[in-house]
N, C-alpha and C positions, 0 to 999 in steps of 0.2 A: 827883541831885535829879530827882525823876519830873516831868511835865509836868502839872499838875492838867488833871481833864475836866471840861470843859465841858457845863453844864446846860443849853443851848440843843437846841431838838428841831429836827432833821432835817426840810424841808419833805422832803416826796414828790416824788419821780424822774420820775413818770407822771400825768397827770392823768386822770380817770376822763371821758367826756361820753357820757350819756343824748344818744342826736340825737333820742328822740321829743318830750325837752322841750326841744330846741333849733329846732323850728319848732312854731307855734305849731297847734292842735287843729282849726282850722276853716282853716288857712292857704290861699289858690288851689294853692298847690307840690303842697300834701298829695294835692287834690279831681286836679291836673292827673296825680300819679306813678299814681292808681286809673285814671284814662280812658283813659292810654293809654298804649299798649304800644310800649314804645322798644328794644324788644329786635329789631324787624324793622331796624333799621338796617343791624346787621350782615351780612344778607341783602343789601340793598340793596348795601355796599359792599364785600361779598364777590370782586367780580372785581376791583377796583380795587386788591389786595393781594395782595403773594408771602410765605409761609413763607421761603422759601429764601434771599431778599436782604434785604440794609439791614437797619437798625435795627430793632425795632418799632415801632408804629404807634403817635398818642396814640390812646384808647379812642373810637369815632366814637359811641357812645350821648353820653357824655360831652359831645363836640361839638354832638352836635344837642340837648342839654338847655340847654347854657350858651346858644347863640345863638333858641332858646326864649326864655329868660328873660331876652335883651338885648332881645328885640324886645316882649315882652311888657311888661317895664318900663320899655321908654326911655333904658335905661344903655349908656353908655359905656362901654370895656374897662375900663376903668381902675376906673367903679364898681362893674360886674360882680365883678369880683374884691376888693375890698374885700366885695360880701356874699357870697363865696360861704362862709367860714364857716357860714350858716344855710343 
């Protein structure tokens, strides 16, 4: 006796996300990622890291964006990362 299949469709394994409709068109995020230039960080913390030891680093762009956006909204860690989806 065969196992009858099932008519039921398969959600999707992967979800697709557009991030440019994920913040919104006029957002400050948008106006603040055009002004300015966060890629000098790395310059900046360039001596303060070896190739050669330890772990890797977490990313310091990264760092100086989230703590940006704690101080600019007011959030606590804890809210900060609840938005950082968007």
């Amino acid at each position: 006796m065969k196992a009858s299949k099932s008519s039921t469709i398969q959600p999707q394994l992967f979800q697709f996300i557009d991030m440019d409709e994920l913040v919104p068109k006029k957002h400050i995020l948008r106006q603040l990622n055009e002004a300015i230039d966060f890629s000098m960080v790395y310059d900046w913390v360039a001596p303060l890291y070896t190739e050669s030891t330890g772990r890797p680093a977490a990313d310091p762009e990264r760092i100086v964006r989230l703590t940006l956006l704690s101080y600019l909204f007011n959030h606590s860690e804890r809210e900060l990362y609840q938005l950082l989806p968007m």
